[in-house]
PDB file with SEQRES, HELIX, SHEET and CRYST1 records, atoms N, CA, C and O in Angstrom:
SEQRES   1 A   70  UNK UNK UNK UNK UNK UNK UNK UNK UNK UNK UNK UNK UNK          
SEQRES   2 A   70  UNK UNK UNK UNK UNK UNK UNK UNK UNK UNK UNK UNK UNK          
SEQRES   3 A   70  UNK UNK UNK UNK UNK UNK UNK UNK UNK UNK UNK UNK UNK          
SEQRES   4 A   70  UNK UNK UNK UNK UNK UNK UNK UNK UNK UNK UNK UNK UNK          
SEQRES   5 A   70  UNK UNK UNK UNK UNK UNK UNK UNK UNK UNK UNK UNK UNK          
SEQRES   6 A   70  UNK UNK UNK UNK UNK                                          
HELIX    1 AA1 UNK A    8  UNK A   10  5                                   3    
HELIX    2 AA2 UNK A   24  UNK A   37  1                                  14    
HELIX    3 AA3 UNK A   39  UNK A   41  5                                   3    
SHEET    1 AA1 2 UNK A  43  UNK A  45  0                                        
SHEET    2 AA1 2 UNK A  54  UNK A  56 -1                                        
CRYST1    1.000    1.000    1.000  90.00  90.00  90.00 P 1           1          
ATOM      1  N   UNK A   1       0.828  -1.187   0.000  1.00  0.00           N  
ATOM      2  CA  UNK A   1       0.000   0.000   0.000  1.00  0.00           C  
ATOM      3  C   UNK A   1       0.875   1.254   0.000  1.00  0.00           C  
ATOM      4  O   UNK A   1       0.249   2.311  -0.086  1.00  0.00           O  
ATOM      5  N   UNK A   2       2.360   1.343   0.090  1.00  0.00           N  
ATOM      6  CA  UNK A   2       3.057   2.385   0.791  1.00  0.00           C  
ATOM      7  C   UNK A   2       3.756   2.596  -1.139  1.00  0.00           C  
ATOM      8  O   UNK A   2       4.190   3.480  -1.877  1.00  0.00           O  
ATOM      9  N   UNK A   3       3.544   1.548  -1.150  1.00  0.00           N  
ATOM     10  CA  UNK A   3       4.140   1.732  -2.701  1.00  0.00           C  
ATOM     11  C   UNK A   3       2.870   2.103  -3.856  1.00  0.00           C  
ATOM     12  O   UNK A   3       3.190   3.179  -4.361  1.00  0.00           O  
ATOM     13  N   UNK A   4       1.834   1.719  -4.331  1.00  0.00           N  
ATOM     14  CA  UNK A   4       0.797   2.360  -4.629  1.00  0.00           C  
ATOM     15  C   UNK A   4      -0.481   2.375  -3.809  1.00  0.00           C  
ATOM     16  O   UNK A   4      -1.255   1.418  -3.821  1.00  0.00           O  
ATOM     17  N   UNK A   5      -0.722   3.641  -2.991  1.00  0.00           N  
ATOM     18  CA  UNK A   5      -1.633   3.701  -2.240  1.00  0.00           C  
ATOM     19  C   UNK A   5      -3.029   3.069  -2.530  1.00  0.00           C  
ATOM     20  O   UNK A   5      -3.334   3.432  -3.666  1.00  0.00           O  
ATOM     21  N   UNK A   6      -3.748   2.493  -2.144  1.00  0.00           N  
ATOM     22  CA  UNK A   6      -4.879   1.693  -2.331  1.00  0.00           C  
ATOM     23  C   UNK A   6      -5.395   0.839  -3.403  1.00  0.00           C  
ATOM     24  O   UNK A   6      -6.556   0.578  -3.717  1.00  0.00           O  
ATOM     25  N   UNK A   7      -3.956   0.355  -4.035  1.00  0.00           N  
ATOM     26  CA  UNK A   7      -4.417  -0.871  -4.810  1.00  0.00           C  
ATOM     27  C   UNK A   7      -3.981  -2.377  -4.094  1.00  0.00           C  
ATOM     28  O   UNK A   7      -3.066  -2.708  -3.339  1.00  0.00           O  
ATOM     29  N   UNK A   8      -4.914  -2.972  -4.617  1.00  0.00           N  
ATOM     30  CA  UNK A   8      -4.754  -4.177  -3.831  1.00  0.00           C  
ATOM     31  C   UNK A   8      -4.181  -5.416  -4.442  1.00  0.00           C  
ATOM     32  O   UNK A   8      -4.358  -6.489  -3.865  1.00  0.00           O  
ATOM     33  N   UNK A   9      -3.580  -5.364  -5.442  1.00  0.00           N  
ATOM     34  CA  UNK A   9      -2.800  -6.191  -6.107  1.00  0.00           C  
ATOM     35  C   UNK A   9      -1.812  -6.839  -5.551  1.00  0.00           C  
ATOM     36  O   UNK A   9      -1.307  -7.757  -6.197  1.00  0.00           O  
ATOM     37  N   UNK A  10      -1.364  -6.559  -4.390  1.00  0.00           N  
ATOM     38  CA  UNK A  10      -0.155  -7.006  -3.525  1.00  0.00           C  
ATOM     39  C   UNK A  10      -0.897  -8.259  -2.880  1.00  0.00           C  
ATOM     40  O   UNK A  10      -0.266  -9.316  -2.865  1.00  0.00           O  
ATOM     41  N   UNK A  11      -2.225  -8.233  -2.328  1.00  0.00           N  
ATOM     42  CA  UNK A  11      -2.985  -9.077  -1.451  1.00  0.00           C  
ATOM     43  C   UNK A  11      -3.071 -10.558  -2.329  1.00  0.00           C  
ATOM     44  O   UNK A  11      -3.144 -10.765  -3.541  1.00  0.00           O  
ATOM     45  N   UNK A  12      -3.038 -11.275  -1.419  1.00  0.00           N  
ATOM     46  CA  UNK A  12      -3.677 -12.520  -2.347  1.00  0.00           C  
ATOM     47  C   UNK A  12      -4.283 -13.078  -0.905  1.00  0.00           C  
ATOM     48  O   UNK A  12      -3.549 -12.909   0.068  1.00  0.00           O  
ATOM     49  N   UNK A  13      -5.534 -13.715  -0.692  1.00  0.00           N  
ATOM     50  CA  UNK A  13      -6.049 -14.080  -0.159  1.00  0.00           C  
ATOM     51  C   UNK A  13      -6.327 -15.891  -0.019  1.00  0.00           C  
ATOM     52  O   UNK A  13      -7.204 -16.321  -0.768  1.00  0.00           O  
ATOM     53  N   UNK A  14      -5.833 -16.609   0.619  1.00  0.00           N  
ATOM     54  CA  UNK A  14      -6.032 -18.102   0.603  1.00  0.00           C  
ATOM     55  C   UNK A  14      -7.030 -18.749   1.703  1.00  0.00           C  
ATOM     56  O   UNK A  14      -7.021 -18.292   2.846  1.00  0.00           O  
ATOM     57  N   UNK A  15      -7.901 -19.828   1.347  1.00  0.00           N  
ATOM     58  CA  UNK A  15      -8.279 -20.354   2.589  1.00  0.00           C  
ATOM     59  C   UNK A  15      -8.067 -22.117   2.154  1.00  0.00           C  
ATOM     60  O   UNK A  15      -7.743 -22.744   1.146  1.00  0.00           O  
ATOM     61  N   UNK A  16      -8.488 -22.452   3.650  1.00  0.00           N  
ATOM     62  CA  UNK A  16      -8.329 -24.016   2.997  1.00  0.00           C  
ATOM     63  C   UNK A  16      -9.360 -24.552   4.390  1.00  0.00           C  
ATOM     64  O   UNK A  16      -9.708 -24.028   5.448  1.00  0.00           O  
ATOM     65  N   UNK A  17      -9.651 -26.135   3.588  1.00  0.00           N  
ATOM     66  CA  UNK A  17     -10.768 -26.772   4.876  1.00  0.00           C  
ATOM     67  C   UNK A  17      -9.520 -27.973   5.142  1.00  0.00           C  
ATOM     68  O   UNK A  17      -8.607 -27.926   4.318  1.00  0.00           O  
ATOM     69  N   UNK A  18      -9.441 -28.748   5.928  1.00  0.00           N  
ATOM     70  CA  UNK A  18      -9.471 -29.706   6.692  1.00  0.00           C  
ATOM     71  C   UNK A  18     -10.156 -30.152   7.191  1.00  0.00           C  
ATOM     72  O   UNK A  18     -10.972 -29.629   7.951  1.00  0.00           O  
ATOM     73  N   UNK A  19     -10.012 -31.521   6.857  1.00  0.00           N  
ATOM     74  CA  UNK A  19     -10.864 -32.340   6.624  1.00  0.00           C  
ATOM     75  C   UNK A  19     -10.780 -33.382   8.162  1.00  0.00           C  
ATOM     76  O   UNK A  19      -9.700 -32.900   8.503  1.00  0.00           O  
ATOM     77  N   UNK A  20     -11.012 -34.148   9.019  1.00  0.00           N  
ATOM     78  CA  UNK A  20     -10.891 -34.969   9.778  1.00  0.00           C  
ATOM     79  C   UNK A  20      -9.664 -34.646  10.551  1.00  0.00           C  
ATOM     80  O   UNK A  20      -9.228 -33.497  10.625  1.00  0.00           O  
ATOM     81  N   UNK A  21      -8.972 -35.935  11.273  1.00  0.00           N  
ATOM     82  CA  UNK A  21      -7.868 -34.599  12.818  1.00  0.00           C  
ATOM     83  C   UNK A  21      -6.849 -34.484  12.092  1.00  0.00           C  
ATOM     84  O   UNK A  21      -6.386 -35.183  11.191  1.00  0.00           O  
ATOM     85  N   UNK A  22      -6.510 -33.444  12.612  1.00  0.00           N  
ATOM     86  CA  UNK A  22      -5.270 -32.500  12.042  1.00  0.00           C  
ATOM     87  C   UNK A  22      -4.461 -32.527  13.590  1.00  0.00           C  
ATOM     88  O   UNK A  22      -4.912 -32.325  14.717  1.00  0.00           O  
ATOM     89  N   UNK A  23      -2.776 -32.942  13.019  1.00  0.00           N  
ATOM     90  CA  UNK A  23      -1.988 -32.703  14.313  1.00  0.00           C  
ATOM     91  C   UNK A  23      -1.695 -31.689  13.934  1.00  0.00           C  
ATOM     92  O   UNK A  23      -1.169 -31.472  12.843  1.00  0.00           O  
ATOM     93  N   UNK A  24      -2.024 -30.756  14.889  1.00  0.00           N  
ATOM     94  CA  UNK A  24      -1.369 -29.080  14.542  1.00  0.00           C  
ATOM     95  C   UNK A  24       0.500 -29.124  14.701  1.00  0.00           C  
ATOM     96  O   UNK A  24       1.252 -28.272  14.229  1.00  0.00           O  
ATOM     97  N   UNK A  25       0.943 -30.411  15.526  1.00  0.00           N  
ATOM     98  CA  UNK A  25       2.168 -30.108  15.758  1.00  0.00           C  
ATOM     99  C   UNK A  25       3.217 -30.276  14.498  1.00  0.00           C  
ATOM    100  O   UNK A  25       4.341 -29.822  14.284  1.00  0.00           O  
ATOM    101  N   UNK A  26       2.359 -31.108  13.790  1.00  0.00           N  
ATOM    102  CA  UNK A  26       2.923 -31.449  12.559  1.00  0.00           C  
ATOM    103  C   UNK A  26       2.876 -30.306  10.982  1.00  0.00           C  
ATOM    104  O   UNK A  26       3.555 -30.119   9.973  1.00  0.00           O  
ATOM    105  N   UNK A  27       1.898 -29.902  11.471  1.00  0.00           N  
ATOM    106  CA  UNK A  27       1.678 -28.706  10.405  1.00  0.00           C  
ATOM    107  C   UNK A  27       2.161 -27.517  10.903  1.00  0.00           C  
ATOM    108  O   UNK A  27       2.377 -26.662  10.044  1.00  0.00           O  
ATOM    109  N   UNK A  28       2.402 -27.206  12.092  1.00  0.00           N  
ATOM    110  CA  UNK A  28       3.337 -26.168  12.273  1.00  0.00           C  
ATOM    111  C   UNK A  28       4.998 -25.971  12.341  1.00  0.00           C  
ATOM    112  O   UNK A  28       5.668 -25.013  12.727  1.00  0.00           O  
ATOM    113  N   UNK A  29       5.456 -27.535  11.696  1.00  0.00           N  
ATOM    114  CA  UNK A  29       6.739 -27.901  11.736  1.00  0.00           C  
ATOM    115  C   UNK A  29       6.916 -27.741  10.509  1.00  0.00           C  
ATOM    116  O   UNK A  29       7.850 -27.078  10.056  1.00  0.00           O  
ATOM    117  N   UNK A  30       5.619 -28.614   9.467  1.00  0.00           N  
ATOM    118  CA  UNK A  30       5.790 -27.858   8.274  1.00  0.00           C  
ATOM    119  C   UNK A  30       5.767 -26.999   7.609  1.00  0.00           C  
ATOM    120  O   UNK A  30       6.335 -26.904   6.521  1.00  0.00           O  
ATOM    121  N   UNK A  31       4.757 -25.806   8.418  1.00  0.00           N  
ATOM    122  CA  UNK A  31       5.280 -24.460   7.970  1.00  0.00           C  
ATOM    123  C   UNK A  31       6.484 -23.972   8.143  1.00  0.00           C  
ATOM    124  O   UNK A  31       7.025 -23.360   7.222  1.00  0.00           O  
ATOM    125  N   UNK A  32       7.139 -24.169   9.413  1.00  0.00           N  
ATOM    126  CA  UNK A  32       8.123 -23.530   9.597  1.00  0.00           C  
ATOM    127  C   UNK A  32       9.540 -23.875   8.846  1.00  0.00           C  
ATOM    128  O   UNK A  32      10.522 -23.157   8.658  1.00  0.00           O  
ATOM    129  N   UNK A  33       9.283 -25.237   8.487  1.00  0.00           N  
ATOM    130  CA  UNK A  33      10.343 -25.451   7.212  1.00  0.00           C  
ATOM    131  C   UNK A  33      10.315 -24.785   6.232  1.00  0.00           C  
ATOM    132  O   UNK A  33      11.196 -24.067   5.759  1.00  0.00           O  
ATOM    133  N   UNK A  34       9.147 -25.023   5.828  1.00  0.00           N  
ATOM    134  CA  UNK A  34       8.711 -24.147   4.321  1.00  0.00           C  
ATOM    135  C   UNK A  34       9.350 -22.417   4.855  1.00  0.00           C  
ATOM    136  O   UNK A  34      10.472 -22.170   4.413  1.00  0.00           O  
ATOM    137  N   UNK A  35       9.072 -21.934   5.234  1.00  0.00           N  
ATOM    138  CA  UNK A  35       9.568 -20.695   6.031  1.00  0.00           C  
ATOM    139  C   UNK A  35      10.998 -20.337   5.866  1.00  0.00           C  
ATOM    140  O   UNK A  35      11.534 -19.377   5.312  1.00  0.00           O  
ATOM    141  N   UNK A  36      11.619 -21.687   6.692  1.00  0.00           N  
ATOM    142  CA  UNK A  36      13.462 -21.737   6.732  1.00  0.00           C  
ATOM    143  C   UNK A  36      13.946 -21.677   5.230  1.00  0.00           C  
ATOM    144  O   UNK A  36      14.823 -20.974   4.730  1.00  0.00           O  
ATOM    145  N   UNK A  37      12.970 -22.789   4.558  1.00  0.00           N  
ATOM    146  CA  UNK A  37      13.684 -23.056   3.290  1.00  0.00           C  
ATOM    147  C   UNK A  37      13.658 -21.789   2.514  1.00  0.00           C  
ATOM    148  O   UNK A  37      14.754 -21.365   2.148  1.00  0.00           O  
ATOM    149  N   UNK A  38      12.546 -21.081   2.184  1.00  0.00           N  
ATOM    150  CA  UNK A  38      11.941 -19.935   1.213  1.00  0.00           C  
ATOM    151  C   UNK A  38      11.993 -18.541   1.843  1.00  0.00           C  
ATOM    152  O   UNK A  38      11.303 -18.126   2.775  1.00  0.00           O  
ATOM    153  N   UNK A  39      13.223 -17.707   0.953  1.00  0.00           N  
ATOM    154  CA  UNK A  39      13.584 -16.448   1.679  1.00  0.00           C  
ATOM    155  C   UNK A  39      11.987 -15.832   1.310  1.00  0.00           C  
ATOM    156  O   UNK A  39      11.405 -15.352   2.282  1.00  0.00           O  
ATOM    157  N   UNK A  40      11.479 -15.817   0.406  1.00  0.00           N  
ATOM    158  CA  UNK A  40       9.767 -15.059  -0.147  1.00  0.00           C  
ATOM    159  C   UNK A  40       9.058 -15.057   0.838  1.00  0.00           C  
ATOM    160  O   UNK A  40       7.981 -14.502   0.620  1.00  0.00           O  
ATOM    161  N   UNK A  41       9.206 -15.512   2.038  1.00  0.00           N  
ATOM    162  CA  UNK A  41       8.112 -16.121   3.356  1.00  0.00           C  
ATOM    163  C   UNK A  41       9.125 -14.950   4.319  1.00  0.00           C  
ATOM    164  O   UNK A  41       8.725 -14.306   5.288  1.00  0.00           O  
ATOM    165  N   UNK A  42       9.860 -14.934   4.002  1.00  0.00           N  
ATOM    166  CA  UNK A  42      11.231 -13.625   5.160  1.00  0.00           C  
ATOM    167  C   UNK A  42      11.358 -12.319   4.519  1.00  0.00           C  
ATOM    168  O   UNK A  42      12.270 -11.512   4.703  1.00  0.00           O  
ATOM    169  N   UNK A  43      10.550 -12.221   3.900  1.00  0.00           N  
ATOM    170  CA  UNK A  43      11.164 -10.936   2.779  1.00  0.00           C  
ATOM    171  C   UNK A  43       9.911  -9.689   3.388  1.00  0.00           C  
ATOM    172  O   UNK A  43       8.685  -9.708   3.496  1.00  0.00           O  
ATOM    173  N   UNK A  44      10.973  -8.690   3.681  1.00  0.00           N  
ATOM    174  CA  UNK A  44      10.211  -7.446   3.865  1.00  0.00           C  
ATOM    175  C   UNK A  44      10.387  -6.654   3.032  1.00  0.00           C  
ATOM    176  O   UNK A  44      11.391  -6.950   2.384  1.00  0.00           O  
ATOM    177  N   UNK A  45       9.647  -5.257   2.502  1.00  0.00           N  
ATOM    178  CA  UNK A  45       9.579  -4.571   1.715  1.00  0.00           C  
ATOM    179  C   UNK A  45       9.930  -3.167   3.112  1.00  0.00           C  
ATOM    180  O   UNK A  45       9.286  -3.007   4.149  1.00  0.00           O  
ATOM    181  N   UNK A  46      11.187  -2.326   2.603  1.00  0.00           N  
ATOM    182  CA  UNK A  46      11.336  -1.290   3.667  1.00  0.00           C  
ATOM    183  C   UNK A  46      11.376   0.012   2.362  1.00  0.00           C  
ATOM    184  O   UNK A  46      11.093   0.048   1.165  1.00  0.00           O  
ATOM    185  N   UNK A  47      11.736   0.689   3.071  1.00  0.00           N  
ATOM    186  CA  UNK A  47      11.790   2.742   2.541  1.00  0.00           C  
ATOM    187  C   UNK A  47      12.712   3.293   3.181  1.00  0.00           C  
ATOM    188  O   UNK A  47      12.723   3.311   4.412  1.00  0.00           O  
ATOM    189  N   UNK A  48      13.499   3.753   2.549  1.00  0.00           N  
ATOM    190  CA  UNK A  48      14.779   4.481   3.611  1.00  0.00           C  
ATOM    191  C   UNK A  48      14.385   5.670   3.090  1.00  0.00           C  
ATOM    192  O   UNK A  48      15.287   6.505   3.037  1.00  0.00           O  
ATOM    193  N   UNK A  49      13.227   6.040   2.653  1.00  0.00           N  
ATOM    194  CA  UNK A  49      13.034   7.651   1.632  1.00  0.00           C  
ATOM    195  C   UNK A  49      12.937   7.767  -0.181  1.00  0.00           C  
ATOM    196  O   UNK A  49      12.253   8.264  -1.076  1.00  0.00           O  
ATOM    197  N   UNK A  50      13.997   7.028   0.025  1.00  0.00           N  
ATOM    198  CA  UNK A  50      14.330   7.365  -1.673  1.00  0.00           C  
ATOM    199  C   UNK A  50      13.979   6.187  -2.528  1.00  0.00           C  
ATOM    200  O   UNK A  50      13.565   6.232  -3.686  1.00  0.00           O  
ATOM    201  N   UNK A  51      14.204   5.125  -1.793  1.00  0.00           N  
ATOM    202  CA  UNK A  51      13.428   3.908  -2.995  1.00  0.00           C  
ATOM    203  C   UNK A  51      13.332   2.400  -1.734  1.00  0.00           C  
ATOM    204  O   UNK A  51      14.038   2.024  -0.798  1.00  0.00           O  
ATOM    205  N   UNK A  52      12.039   1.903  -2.394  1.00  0.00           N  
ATOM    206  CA  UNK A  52      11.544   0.433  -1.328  1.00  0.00           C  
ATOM    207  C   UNK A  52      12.961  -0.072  -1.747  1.00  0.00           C  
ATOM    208  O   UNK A  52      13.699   0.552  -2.510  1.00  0.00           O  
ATOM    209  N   UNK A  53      13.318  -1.498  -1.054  1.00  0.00           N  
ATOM    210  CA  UNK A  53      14.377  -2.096  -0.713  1.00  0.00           C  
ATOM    211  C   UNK A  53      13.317  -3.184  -0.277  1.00  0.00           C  
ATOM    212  O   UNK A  53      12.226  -2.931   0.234  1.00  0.00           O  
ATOM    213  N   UNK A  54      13.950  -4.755  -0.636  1.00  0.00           N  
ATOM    214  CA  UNK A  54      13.407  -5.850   0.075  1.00  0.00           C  
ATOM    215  C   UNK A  54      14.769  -6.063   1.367  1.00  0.00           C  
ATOM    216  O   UNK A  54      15.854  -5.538   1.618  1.00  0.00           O  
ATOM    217  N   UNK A  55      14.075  -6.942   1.815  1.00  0.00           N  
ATOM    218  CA  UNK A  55      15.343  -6.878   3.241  1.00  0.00           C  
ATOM    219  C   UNK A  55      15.044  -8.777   3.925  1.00  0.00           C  
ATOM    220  O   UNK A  55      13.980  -9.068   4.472  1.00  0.00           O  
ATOM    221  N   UNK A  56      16.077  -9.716   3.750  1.00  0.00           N  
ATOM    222  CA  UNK A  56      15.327 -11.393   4.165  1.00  0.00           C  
ATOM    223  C   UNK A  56      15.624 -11.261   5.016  1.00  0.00           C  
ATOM    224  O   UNK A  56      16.713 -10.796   5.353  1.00  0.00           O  
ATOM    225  N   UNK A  57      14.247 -11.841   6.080  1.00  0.00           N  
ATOM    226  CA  UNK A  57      14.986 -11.703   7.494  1.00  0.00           C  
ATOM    227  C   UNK A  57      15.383 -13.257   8.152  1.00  0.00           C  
ATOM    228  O   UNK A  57      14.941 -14.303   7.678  1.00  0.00           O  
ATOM    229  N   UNK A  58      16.146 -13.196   9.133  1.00  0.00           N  
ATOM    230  CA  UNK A  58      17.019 -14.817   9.566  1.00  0.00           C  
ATOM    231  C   UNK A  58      15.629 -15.421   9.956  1.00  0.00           C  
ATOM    232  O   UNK A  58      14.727 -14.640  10.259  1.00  0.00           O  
ATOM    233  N   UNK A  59      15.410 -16.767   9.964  1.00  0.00           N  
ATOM    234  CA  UNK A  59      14.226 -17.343   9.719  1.00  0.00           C  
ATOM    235  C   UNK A  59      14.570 -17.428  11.703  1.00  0.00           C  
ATOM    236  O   UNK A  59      15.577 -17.679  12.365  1.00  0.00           O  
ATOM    237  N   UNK A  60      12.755 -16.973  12.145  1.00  0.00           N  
ATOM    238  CA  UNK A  60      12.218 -16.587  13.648  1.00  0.00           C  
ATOM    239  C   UNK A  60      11.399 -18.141  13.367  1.00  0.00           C  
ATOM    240  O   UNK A  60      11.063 -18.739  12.346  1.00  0.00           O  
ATOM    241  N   UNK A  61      11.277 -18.445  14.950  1.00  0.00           N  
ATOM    242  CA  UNK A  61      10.768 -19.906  14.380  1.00  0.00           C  
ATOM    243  C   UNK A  61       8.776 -19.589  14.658  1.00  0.00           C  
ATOM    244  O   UNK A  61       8.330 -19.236  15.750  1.00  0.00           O  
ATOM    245  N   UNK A  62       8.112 -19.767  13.714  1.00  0.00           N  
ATOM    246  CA  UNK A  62       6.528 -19.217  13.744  1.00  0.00           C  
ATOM    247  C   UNK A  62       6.126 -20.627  14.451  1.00  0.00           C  
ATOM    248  O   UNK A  62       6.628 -21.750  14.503  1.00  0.00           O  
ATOM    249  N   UNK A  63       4.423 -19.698  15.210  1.00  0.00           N  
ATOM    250  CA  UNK A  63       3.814 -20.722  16.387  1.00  0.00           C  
ATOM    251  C   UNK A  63       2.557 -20.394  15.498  1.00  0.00           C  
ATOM    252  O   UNK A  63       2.428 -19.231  15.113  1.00  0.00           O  
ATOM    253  N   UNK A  64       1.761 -21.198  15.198  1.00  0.00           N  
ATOM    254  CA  UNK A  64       0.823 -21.205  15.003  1.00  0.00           C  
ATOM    255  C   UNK A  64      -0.353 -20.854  15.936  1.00  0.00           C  
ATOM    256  O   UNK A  64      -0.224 -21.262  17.090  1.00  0.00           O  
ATOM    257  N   UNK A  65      -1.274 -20.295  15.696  1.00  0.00           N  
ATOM    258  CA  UNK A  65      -2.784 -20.207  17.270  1.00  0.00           C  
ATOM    259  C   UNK A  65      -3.470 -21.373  16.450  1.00  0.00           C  
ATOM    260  O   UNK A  65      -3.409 -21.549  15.233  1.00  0.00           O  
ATOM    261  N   UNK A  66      -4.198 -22.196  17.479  1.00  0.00           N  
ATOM    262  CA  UNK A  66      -4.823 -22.732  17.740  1.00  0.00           C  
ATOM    263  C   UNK A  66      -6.130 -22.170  18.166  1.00  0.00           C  
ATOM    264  O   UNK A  66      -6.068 -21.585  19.248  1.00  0.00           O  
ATOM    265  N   UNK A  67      -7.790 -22.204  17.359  1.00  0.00           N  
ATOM    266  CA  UNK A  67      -8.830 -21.832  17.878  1.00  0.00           C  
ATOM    267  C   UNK A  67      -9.634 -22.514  17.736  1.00  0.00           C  
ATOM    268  O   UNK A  67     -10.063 -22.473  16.582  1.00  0.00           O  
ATOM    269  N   UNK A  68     -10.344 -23.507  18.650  1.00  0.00           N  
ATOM    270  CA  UNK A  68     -11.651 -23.970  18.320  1.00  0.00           C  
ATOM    271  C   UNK A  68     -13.081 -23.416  18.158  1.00  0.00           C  
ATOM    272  O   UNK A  68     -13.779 -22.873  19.013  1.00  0.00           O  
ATOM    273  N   UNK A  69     -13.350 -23.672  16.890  1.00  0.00           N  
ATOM    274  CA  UNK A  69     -14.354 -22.927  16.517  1.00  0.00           C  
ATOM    275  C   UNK A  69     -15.679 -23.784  16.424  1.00  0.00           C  
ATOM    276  O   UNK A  69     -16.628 -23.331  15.784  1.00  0.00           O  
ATOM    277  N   UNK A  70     -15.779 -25.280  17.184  1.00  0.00           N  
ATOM    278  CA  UNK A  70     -16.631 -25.995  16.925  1.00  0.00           C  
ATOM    279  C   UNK A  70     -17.655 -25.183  18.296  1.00  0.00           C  
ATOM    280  O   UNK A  70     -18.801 -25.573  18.523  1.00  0.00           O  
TER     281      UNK A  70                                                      
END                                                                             
């Protein structure tokens, strides 16, 4: 948005169902690989003023939330 103010072309929106039990411990190990492996998942977009800059950051290890919504 900082780069063209109110277009939304940057967004991409995903959902997904699951289906029957899900070990969350296992899918949050696999995100976080996917994460380690793929700088695109670390990549920030910064501004020092004069022009955006991407910037990878050292892979933080992500926790997933947990919400039951039944």
């Amino acid at each position: 948005d900082q780069i063209e103010s109110g277009n939304s072309h940057y967004n991409i929106c995903e959902a997904f169902r699951f289906e029957g039990l899900l070990d969350v411990s296992i899918l949050n190990d696999c995100l976080n690989d996917i994460i380690r492996r793929h700088d695109i998942f670390r990549t920030v977009y910064l501004n020092d003023g004069d022009e955006p800059y991407q910037s990878v950051l050292e892979h933080d290890v992500f926790t997933m939330s947990e919400i039951d919504l039944s």
